[in-house]
N, C-alpha and C positions, 0 to 999 in steps of 0.2 A: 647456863648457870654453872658454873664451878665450884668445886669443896674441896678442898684441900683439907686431909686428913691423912693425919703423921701417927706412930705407936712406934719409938724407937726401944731396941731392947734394952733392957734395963740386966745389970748386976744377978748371975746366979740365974736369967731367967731362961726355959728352956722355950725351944720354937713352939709348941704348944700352947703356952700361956703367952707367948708375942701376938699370934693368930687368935687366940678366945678373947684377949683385950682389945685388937684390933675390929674383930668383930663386934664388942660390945661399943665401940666409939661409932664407927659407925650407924649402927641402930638408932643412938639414945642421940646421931643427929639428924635422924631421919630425911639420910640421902634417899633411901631407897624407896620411901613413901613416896617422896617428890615424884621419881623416876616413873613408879607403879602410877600415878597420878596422869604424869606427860604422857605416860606408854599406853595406858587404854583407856582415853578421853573419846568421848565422843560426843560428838556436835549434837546438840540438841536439831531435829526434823522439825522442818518447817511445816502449818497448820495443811499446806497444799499437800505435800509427800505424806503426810499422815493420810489426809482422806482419800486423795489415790490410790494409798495401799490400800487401805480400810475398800474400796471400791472393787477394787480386784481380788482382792480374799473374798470377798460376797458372791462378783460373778462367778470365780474359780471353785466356790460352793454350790452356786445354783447349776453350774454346768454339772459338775458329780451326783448331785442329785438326779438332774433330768437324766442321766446315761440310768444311774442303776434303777431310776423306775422305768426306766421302755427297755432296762434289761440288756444293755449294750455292755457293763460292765459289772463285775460280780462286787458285792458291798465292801467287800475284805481285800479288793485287790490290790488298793493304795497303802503302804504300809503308815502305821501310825508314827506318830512323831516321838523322838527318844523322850525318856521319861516320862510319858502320858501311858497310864492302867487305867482303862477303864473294864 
């Protein structure tokens, strides 16, 4: 997709307000939605990769479990995940 987007300077106008109008043309044609849109799309997972995951986070559970109750590994040794206070 292509856009072509012009802001020539006008009369008495200083580089500043070339660059603030430039940017407000831009915006109000929302190249940059489109862009943010194409740039971090992601494919909807398919029902198999979902329950795969879903399968392997459970096992990758039950194994943490079974270590820290026969005490092979301490409860705290896995760091929690960013943003998660409990």
């Amino acid at each position: 997709m292509l856009f072509v987007l012009e802001a020539k300077k006008r009369d008495h106008e200083n580089s500043e307000g070339l660059v603030r109008r430039f940017t407000r043309i831009v915006q109000q044609s929302g190249v940059l939605l489109q862009a943010k849109k194409v740039r971090y799309h992601e494919p909807k997972k398919s029902k198999n990769r979902i329950r795969e995951e879903a399968q392997r986070k459970g096992e990758l559970q039950a194994e943490r479990e079974r270590l820290i109750k026969t005490g092979e590994i301490d409860e705290f040794s896995f760091p929690q995940k960013k943003g998660r206070h409990f």
